[in-house]
Structures are given as structure tokens and as C-alpha cells.
SETORZA-345183 format. One record per atom (N, C-alpha, C, O, CB): x, y, z. Coordinates in steps of 0.2 Angstrom, whole numbers, plus 5000, padded with zeros to 4 digits. Glycine has a CB too. Example, Ala and Ser with C-alpha at 12.3 -4.5 7.8 and 13.67 -1.06 7.14 Angstrom:
REM SETORZA-345183
506649725039/506249785039/506649845039/507149835042/505749785045/506449895035/506849955036/506450005039/506750065040/507049975029/
***
This chain:
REM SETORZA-345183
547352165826/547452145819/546852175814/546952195809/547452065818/546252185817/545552195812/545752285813/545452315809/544552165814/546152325818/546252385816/546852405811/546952455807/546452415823/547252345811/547752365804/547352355797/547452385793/548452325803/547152305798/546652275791/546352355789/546452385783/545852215793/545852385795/545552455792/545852505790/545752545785/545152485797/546452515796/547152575793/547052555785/546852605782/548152565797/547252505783/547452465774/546952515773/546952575772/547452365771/546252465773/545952475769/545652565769/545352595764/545652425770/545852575774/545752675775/546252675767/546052675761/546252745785/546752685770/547452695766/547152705758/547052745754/548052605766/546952635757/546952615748/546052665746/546052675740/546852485747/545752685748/545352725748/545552775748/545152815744/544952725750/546152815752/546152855750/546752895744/546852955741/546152875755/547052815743/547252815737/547052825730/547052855725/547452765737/546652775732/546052765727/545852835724/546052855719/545352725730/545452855728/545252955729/545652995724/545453025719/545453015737/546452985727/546753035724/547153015719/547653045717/547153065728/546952945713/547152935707/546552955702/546552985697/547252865707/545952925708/545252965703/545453025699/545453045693/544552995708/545553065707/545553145705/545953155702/545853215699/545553195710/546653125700/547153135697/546953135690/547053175686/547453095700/546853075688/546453055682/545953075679/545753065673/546252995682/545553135684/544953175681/545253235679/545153255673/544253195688/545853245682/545953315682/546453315675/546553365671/546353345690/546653265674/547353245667/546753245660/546853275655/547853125668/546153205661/545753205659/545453285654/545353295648/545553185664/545253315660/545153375660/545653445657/545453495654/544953375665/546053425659/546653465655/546753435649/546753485645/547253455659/546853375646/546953365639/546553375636/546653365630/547153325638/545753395639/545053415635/545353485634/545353495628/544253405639/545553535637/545753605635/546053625633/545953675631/545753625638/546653605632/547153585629/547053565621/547353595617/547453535632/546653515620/546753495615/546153515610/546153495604/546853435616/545653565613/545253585611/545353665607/545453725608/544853575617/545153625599/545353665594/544853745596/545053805596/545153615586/544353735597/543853805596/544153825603/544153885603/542753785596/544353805608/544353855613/545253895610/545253955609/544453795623/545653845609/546253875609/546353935602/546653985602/546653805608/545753905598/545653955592/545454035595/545754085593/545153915587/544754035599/544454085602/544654135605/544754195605/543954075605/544954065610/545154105617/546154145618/546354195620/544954035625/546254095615/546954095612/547354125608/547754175609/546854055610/547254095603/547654115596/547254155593/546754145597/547754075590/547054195591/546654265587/546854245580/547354215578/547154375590/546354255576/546354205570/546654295564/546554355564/545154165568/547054265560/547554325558/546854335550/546454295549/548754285554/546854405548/546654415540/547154455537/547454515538/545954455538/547254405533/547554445527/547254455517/547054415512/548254395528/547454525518/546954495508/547754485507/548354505509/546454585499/547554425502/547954375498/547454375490/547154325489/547954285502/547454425485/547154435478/547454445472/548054465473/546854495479/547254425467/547454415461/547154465457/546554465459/547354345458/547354505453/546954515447/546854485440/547254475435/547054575446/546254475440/546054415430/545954475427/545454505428/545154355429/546254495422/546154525416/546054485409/546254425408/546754555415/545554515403/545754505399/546254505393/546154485388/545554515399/546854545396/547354585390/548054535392/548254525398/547554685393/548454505386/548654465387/548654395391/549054365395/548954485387/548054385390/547754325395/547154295392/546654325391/547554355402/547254215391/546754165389/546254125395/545954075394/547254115384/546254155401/545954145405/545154145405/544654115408/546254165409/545154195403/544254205403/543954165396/543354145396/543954295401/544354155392/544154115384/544254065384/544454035379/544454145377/544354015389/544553955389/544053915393/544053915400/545153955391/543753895389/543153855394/543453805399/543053795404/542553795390/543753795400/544053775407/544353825410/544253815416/544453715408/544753885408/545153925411/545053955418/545553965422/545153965407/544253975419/544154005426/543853945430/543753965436/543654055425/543753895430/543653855433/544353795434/544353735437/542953825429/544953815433/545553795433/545853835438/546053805443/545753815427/545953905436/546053955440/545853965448/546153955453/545953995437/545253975447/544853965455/545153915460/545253935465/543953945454/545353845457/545353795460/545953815462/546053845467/545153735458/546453805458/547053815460/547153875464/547453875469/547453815456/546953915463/547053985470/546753965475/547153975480/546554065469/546253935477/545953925483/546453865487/546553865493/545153895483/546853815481/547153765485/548053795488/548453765491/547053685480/547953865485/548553905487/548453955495/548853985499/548653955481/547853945495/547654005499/547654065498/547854105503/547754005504/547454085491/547154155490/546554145494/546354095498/547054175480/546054235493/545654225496/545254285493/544754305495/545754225503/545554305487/545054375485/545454375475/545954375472/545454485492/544854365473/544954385466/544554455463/544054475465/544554315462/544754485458/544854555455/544554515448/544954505443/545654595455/544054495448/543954515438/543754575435/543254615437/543554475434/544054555430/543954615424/543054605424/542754545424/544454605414/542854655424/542154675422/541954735418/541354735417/541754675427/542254765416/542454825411/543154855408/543554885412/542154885414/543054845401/543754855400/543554885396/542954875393/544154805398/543954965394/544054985386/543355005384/543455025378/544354935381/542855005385/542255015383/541754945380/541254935377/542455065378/542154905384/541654845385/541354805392/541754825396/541954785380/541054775393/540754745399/540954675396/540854645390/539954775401/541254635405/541254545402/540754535405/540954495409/541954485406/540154545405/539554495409/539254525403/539454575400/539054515417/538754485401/537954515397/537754575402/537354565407/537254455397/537954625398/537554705401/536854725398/536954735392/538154765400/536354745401/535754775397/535954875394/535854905389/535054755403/536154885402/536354955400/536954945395/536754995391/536654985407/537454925393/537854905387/537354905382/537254965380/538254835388/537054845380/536854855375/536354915373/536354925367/536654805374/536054945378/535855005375/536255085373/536055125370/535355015379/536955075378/537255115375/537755115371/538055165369/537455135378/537855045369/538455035365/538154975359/538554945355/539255005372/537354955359/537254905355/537654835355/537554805350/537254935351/537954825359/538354755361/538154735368/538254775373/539354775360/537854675369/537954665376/538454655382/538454655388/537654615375/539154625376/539954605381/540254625377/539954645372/540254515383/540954615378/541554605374/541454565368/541254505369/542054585378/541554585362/541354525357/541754475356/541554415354/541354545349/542454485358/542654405358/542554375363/542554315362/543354385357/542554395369/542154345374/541554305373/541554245375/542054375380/541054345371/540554325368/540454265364/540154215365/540254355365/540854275357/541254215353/541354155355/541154105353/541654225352/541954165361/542154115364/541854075371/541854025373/542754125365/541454125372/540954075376/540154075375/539854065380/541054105384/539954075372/539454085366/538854125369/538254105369/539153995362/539154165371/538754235374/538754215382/538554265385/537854235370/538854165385/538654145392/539154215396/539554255394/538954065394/538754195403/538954245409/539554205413/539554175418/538254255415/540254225409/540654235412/540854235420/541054195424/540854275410/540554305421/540654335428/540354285431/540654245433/540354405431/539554285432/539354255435/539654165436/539454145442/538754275432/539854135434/540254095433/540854085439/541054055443/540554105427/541054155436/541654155441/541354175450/541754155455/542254215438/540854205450/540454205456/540354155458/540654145463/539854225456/540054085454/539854015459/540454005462/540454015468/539753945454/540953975456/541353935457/541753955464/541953915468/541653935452/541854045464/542254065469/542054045475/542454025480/542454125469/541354065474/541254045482/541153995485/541253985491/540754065483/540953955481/541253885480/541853865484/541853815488/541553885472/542453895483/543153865483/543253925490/543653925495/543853875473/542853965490/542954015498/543454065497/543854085500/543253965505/543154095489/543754165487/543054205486/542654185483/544354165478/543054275489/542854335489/543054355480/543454345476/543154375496/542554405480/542454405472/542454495471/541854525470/541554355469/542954545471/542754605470/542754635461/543254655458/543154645476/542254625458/542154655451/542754725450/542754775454/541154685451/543154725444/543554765443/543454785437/543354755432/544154735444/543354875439/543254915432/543954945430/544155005431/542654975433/544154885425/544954895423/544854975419/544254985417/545454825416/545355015419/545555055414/545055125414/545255185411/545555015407/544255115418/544055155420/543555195415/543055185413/544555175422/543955255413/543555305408/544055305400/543955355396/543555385412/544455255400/544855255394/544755205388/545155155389/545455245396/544555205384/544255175378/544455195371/544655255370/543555195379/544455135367/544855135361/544455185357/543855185358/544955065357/544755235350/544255265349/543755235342/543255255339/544555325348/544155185342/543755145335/543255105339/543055055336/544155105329/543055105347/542455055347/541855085350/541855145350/542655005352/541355045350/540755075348/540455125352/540155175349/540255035348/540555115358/540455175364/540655235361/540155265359/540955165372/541355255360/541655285359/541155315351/540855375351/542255255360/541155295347/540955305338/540255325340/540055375337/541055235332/539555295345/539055315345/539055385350/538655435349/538755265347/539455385355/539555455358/540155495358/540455505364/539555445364/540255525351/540855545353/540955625358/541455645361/541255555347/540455645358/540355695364/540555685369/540755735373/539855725365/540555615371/540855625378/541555615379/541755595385/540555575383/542055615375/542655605374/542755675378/542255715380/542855585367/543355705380/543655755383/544355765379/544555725376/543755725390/544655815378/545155835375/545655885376/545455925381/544955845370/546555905373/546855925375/546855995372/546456005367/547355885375/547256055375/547056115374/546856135365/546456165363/547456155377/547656085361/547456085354/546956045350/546956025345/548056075350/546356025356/545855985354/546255885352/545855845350/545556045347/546855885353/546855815350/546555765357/546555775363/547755805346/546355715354/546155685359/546555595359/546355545362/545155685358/546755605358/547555535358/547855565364/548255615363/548255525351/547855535371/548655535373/548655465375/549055465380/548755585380/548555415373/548755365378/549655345378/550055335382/548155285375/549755355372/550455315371/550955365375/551355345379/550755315362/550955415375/551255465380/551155455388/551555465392/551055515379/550455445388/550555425395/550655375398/550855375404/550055435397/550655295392/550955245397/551955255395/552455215396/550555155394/551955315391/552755295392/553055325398/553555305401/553255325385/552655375401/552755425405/552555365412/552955365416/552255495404/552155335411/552055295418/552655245416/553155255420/551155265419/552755215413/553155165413/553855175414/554155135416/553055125408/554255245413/554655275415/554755305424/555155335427/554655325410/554255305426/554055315432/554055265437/554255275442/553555325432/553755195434/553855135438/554255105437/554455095443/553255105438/554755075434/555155035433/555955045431/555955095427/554855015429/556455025432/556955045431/557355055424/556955065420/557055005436/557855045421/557855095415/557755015410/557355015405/558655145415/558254975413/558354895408/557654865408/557554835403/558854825412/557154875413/556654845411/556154875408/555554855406/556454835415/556354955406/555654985402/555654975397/555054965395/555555045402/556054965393/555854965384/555254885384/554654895383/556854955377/555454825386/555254765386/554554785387/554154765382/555554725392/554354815392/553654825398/553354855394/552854825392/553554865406/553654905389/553254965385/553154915378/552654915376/553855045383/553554885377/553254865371/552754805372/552454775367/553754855366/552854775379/552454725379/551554755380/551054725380/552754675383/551554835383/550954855382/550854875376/550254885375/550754895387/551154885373/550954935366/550454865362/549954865358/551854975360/550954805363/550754755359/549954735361/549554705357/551354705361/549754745368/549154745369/548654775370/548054755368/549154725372/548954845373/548354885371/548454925366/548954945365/548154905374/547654945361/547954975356/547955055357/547555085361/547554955350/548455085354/548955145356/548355205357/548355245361/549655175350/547655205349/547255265350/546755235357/546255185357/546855295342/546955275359/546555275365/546055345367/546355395364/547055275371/545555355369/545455425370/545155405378/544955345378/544955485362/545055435381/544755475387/543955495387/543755545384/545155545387/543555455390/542855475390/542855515397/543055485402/542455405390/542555585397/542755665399/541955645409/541355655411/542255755387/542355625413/542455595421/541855665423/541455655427/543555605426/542055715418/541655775422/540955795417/540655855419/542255855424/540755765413/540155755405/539755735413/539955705418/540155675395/539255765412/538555735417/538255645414/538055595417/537655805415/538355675408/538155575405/538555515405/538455455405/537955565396/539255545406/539855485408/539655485413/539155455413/540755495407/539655515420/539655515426/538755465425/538655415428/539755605430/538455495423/537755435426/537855355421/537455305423/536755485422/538355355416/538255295414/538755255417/538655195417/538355295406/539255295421/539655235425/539355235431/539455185434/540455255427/538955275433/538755265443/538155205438/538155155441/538355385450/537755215435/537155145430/537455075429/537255025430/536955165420/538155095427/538555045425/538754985431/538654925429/539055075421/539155005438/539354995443/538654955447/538654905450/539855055445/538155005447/537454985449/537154935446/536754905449/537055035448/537254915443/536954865437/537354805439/537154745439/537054885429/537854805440/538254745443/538354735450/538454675453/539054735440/538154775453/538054765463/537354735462/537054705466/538054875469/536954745457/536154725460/536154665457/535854625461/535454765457/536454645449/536254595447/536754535450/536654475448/536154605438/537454535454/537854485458/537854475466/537554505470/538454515457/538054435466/538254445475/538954455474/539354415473/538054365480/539054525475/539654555474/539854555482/539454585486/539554615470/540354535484/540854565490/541054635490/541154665495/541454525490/541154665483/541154735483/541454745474/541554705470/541654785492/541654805475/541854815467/542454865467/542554885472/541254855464/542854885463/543254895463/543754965456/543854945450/543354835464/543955005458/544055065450/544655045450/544754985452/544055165451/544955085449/545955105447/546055155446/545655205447/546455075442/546655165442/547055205442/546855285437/546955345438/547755155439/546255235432/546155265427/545455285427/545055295422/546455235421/545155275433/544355315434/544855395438/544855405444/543655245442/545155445431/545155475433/545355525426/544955515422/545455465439/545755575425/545755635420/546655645418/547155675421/545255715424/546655615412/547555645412/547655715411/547255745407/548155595406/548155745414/548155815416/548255855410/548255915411/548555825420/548255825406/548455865400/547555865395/547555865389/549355825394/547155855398/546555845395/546155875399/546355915404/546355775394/545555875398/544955945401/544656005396/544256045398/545356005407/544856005391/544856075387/544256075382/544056105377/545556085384/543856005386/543156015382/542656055383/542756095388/542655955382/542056065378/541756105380/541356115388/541256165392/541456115374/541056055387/540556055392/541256075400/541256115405/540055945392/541856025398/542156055405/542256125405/542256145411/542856025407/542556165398/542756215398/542156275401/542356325405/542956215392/541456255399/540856265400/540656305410/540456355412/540456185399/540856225414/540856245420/541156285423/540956325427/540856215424/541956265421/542456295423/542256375424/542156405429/543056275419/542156395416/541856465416/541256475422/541156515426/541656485408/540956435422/540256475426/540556465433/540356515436/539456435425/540856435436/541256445441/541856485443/541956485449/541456395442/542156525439/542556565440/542456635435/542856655431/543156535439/542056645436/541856715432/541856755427/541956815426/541756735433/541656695421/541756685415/542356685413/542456715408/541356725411/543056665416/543756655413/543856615412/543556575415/544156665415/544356585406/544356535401/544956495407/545456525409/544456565392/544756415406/545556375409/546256405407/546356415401/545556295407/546556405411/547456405408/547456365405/547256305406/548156405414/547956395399/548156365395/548756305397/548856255394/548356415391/548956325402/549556285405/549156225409/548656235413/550256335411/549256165406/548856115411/549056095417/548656065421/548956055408/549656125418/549956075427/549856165430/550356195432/551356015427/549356195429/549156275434/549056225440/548856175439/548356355431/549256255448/548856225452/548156235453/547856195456/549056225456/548056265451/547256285454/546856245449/546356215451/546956385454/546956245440/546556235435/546756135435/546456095432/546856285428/547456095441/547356035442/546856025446/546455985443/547856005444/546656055454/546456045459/545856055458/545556005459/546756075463/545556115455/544656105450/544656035446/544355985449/544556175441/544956025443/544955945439/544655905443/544155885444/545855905437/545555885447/545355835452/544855845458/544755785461/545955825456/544555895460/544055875463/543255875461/542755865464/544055895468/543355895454/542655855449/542655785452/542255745454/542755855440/543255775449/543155685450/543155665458/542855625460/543955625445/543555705462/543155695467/542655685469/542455645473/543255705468/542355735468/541455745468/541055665466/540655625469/541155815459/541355655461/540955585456/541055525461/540555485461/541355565447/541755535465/541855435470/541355465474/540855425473/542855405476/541255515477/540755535482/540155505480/539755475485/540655605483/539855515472/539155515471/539155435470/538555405470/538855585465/539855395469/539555335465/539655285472/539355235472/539955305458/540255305480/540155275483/539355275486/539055225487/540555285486/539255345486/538355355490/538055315488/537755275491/537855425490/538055295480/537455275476/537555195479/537055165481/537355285466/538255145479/538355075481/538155065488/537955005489/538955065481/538255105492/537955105499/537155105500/536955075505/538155155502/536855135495/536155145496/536055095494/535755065498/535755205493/536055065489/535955005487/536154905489/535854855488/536155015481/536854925493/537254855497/537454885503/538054905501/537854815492/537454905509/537754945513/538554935514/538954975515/537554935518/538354835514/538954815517/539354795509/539554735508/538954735525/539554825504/539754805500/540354865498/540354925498/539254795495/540854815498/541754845499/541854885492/541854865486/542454785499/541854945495/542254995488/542955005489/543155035494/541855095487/543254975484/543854965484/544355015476/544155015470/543854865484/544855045479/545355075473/546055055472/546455055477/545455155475/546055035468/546855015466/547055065462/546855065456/547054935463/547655105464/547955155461/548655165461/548855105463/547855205463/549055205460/549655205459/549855275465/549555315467/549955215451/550555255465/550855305472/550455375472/550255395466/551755325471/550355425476/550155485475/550355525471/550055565468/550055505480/551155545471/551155595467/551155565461/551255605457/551755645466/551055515459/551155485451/550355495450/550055535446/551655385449/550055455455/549255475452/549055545451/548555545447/548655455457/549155585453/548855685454/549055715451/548755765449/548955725460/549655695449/550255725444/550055695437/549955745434/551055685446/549955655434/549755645428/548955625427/548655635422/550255605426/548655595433/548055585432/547455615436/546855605436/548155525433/547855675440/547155705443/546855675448/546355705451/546555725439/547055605450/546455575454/546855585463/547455575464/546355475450/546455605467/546855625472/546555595478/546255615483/546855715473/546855505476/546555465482/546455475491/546055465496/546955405482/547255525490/547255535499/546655575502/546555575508/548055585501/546255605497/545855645500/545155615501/544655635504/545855715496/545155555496/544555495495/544555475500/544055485504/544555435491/545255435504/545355415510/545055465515/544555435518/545855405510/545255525516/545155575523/544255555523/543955555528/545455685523/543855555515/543155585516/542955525517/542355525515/542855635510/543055475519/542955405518/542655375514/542255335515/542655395522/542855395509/542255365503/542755315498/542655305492/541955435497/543155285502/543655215500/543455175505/543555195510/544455215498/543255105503/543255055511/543855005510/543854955513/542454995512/544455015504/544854965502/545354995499/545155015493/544654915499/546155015499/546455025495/547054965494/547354945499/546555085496/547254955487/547554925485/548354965482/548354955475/547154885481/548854985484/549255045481/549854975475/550254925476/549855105489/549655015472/550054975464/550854975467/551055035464/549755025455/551254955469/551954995467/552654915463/553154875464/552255035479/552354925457/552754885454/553454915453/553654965451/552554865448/553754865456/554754905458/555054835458/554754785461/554954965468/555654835452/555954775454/556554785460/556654745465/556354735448/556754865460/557254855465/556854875472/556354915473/558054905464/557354835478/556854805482/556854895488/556354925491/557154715485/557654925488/557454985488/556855045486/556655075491/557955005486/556655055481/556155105476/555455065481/555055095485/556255085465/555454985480/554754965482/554754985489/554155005491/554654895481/555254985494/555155015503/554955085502/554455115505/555955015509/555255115498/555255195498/554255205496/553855245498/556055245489/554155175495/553255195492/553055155497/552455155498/552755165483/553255125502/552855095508/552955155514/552655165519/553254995511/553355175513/553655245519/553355305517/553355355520/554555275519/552855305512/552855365512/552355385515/551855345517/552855385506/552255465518/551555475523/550955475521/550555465526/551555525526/550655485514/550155485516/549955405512/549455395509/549755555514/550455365512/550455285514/550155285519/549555285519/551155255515/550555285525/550555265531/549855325535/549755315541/551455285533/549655355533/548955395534/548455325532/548155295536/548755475528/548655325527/548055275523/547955225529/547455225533/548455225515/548455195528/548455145533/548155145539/547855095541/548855135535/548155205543/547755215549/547055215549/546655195554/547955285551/546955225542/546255235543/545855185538/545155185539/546055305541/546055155533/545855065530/546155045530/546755055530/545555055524/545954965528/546454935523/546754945519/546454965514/546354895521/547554945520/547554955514/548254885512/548754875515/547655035512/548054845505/548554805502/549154825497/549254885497/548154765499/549654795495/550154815491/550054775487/549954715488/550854815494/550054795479/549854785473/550754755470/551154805470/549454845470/550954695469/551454685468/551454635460/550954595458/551754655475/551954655457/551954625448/552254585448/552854595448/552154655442/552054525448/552254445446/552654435440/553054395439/551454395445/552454485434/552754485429/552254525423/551654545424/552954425428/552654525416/552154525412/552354475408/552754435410/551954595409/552154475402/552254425395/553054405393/553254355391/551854455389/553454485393/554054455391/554554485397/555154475397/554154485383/554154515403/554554525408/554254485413/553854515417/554554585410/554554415416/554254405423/554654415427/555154435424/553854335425/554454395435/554554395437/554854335441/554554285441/554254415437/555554315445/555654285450/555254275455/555054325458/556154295451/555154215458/554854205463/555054205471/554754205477/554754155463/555954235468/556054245474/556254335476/556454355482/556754205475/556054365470/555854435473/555254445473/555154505473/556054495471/554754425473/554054405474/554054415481/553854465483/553754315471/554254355485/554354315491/554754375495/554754385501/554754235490/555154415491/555454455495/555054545498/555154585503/555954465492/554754525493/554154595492/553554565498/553554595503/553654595481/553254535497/552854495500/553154495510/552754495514/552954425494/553954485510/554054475516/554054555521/553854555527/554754455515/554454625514/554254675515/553554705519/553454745524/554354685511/553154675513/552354735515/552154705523/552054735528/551454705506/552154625523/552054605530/552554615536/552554595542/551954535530/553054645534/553454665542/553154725544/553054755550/554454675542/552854765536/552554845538/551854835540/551554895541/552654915531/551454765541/551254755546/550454805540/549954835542/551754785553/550554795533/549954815528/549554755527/549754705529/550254835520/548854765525/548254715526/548354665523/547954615524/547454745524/548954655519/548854605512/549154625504/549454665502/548054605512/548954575502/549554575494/548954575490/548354545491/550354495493/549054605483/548654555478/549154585472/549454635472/547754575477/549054505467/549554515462/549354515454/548854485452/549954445463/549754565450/549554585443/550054545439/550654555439/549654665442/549954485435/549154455436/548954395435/549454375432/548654495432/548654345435/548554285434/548854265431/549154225434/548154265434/548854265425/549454225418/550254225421/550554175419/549554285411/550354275424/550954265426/551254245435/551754255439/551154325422/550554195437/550754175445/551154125444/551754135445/550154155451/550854065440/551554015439/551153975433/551153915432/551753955447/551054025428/551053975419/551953975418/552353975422/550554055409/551953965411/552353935408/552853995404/553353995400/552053875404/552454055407/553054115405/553454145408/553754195406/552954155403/553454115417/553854135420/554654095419/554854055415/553654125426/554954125423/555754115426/555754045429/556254005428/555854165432/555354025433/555453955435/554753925433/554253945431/555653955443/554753865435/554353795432/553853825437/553953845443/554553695433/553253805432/552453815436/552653785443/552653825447/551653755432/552853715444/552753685452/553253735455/552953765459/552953585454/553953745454/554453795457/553853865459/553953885464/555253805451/553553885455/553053925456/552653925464/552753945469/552553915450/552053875460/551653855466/551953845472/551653865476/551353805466/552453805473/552953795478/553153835484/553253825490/553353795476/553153905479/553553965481/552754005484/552954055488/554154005474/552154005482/551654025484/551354005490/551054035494/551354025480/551453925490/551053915495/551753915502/551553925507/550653835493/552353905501/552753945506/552654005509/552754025515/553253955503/552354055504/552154115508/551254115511/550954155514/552254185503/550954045507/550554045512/550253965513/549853935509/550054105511/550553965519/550553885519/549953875522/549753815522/551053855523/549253915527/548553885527/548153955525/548354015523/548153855535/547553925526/547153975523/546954035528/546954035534/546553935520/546754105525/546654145532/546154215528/546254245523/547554175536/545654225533/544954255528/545454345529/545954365532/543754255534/545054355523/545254415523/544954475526/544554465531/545254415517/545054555525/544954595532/544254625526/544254635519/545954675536/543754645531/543154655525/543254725524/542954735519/542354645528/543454775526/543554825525/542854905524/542954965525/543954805518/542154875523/541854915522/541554955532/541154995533/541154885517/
***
């Protein structure tokens, strides 16, 4: 009898044992399992995508609205954006208090910004706050070398303007009808055209990309906001470049000759050889103003948002694909506003698209709308579905006024709705330098 008692009690110990271990090991599994950092690290590979807005001044009360950017920020971060573009040079004004500004142009900002925010630092503003809310901040020099000719830059320097072979120095209205006939389809152009005419004003002239003192007051100007910000990086377009029917100043006309022995430029503006001199002046200049960003922030993102390549080289001289090969872009953003959803795949196929890609980031610049043309949210969402099957870094959208105000197609919340569907958590973006 006391040998069965021991058999039991063997028995129930070694029961015992193998509930322990059972219970250690259930234990231990639902620690690994349920363990966010392992499954995050070891696991799941954490996705980036840029998700960016551009803030403009031009049809937009965002910046002049003392709550406006502290509105905006919030609400993008609780969408899960993760990259904002503001305007920091427009047209021949600067939105921060610039020192170099006021000695070249006697104005420190933009005068009605100043007005309305009673001289305060904007930018800097929008720096706290973003970082704040966890949005990267890349400073955007809208419009580039294109400036009204009645403002002060322009009237204290008119030598640096650049001009067409009959010397007139207006092309702007031609060139945005020419672009806007380019990007958009036929029912939507007259609308788009007049709703830029309405904003920006038509004399425009061209400050001359290849003048030795434009070139040192933009590489001064870009410098001055990388040192005095904690910039994530900065950012040109379409129009840090030369429309092709312009060059025929003296100082360009000047080199041209001393480089081709003593002969005067063709008269015909689209000669190849008299585009390809052009365009790689200004090539020369991304070279000299990435070098100078680097010497001064290493890891700070130079970023280009431009338009398809033959439309940029073709009327603007600016010949990104070759910025890309020399590495002197750490970010491109390819503008391709297209309502039909055909035209927009066709600029995602194209090859030196798909070059780009191999070798940076690059995002798809997609148009939410403008003032009297928006956008539906459900070709938003369809654009948006596009650029991520082709497996591109990311979206950013032209432009804040019209993500989900009250001049869209559908209700602000129908808006938001439809945004945060396409991004339902938050996810960091690709650093690109």
C-alpha cells in the first residue's frame, strides 16, 4: 500500500512538472507574441512613405491668419501627413524676416504678410509647431527666378532681368498658357488659366539664372535660411530655371560669345546646342548651390519639384534627369497634374521616370484642386492608389486650401474622411539625402 501511495505521489509531481512547464512556456510565448518592439523590429519592417502638402501664399489665407498655421499643422499631423513645403520665397519676396532681403530689395518679407502678422516670423512658427505635431519641414522657393516687374527686387535691379531676342522681357502669360495647355485636358483649361491669371499678376519678367549676382544672391538667399532654421532640407521647382525663349541679355549674350568664338547666339531659340548651353548654365548653378547646402548642413535634403521632362527642357531649360545622374538632387517630387487617370499613368512610365527612381526618392506631385477647379476625392484616392502600386516614395499635394476647405466638391469631413482612408496611421517619411 505505501508503494502505491509513492507511484501517486511520483505521478502527481510529475504532473505537476509538466503543467509548470507548460504554463512557463504559454507564458513565454504570449510575451513574444505580444511584444510590440520585437514584432515591430524583428517582424514587420516599419513602411516610409512622404505624405506632403505644399502651403502657398497665392490664393490662400493660411499664412495671414493668426490661427491659420497653427490650424493646419494640427490637422495634418492628425491625418498623417508627415512633410510640409512652405512657401519661403515668392515672386521676389521672402515669408521670414530676411536680412539679405532687406539689403537687396529694402523690405525685410512680403508686405502683406508683414501687415498681417505684424512683422513676426511666420516660418519660424511653422518650424515649432511642426515639429511639434511630428511633420518634417522642407522650406519651398516657389516660382524660383520669376518676379513681378513692378516689385522692388526687380525696379532696384533691373540688370538682372534676362530677355527675349526683341529684347521684350514679359513672357509670363504665354508661358502659363503654354503650360497649362500641356497639363490639363481641354474642359479644364480655360477655368485653371483664368484662375492663375487672377492670381498671379501677368507682367512677370525673369531674373537672368546665368548673371553672376542672381546666381550669388540665390545660393546667399537659400543659405540664410539653412543656417538661420532647423531645416529638414529645402526645396526649388519648376521655375529655378530659364524659359527658352529668353537668354538674349547681354551679360548671357557676353559668355556665350566668349565660349564660342566670338559668335553671336541663334537667333532661333529652340537651336539645340544654343538650348543645351542654356540648360547647363543652370546646371552648373544646382551643382554650386547643392555644394554650398552641403558644406554648411550635410545631412540637409535638397529637394526639386518639377514638371515631366520634356515639358521642363522644352520650355524651361531646366534638365532635372541630368541633376539626378550627377547627384546633386537628394529628393524629387514630379508634379504631374492630369485629371484623366490614363495621361497621369503615362508620366509614371516614362523612363527617365523610372531612372529617377532607381537612384532617389522620388514622390508624385498630385492637384487636389484649385479655387474654381477642385478636385474629387475620389480621383485623389485614385491617383494616390496608382503612384503606390508603382511602388514611388510617396505623394505630396498642391495645395492646402484645397485638401478639404469649403471649395471643394465634397464637405470638409467627406474630405478628411477620404484622407485619412488613405492613410489610416502614421508612417516617417524616406530621408532622402
Amino acid at each position: 500500500m505505501m508503494n502505491n501511495i509513492n507511484n501517486k505521489f511520483k505521478q502527481l509531481k510529475i504532473w505537476l512538472g509538466i503543467g509548470v512547464a507548460i504554463a512557463f512556456l504559454s507564458i513565454s510565448l504570449y510575451a513574444i507574441i505580444s511584444s510590440p518592439k520585437l514584432v515591430t523590429a524583428k517582424t514587420i519592417p516599419e513602411k516610409k512613405e512622404v505624405r506632403g502638402v505644399w502651403i502657398t501664399n497665392v490664393s490662400s489665407t493660411v499664412l495671414f491668419a493668426p490661427w491659420g498655421i497653427n490650424r493646419a499643422l494640427r490637422q495634418l499631423s492628425q491625418l498623417n501627413f508627415n512633410t510640409v513645403y512652405p512657401v519661403t520665397w515668392n515672386r521676389g519676396n521672402t515669408f521670414y524676416p530676411s536680412d539679405l532681403a532687406r539689403k537687396v530689395t529694402g523690405q525685410p518679407q512680403d508686405p502683406t504678410l508683414a501687415t498681417f502678422r505684424l512683422g513676426g516670423d511666420v516660418l519660424r512658427e511653422i518650424f515649432t509647431q511642426s515639429h511639434r505635431q511630428g511633420l518634417r519641414v522642407i522650406p519651398w522657393f516657389e516660382y524660383g527666378f520669376m518676379a513681378p516687374i513692378n516689385s522692388l527686387l526687380v525696379k532696384r535691379h533691373p540688370h538682372w532681368v534676362t530677355t527675349s531676342l526683341d529684347k521684350n522681357r514679359n513672357f509670363s502669360e504665354d508661358i502659363f498658357e503654354l503650360e497649362l495647355k500641356d497639363l490639363l485636358p481641354e474642359s479644364d483649361e480655360q477655368s485653371l488659366l483664368t484662375t492663375l491669371k487672377q492670381s498671379l499678376s501677368i507682367n512677370n519678367v525673369w531674373l537672368n539664372p546665368i548673371h553672376p549676382q542672381v546666381q550669388k544672391f540665390f545660393i546667399d538667399l537659400v543659405l540664410e535660411v539653412v543656417k538661420t532654421y532647423d531645416v529638414d532640407g529645402i526645396q526649388i521647382d519648376d521655375r529655378f530655371a530659364m524659359p527658352v525663349q529668353l537668354g538674349y541679355d547681354p551679360i548671357t549674350v557676353r559668355l556665350y560669345r566668349e565660349q564660342h568664338q566670338g559668335k553671336m547666339p541663334p537667333e532661333d531659340f529652340t537651336d539645340p546646342e544654343w538650348m543645351q548651353w542654356r540648360a547647363n548654365q543652370i546646371t552648373a548653378l544646382m551643382e554650386r548651390l547643392y555644394k554650398a547646402v552641403k558644406a554648411v548642413k550635410p545631412n540637409c535634403i535638397v529637394s526639386l519639384s518639377s514638371n515631366p521632362d520634356d515639358f521642363a527642357y522644352k520650355l524651361y531649360l531646366q534638365d532635372w534627369p541630368t541633376w539626378i545622374k550627377r547627384g546633386i538632387v537628394d529628393e524629387f517630387v514630379l508634379q504631374v497634374y492630369r485629371n484623366s487617370l490614363p495621361s497621369f499613368l503615362t508620366e509614371l512610365e516614362q523612363p527617365e521616370v523610372k531612372l529617377a527612381k532607381s537612384k532617389i526618392p522620388v514622390s508624385i506631385g498630385i492637384l487636389t484642386g484649385t479655387m474654381k477647379t477642385p478636385m474629387k476625392i475620389e480621383q485623389i484616392q485614385q491617383q494616390v492608389k496608382a503612384v503606390r502600386d508603382r511602388h514611388f516614395a510617396g505623394v505630396s499635394f498642391f495645395y492646402w486650401e484645397t485638401l478639404w476647405g469649403y471649395l471643394t466638391p465634397n464637405s470638409p469631413q467627406e474630405r478628411r474622411t477620404g484622407f485619412k482612408q488613405m492613410f489610416p496611421t502614421s508612417v516617417s517619411r524616406p530621408r532622402g539625402e
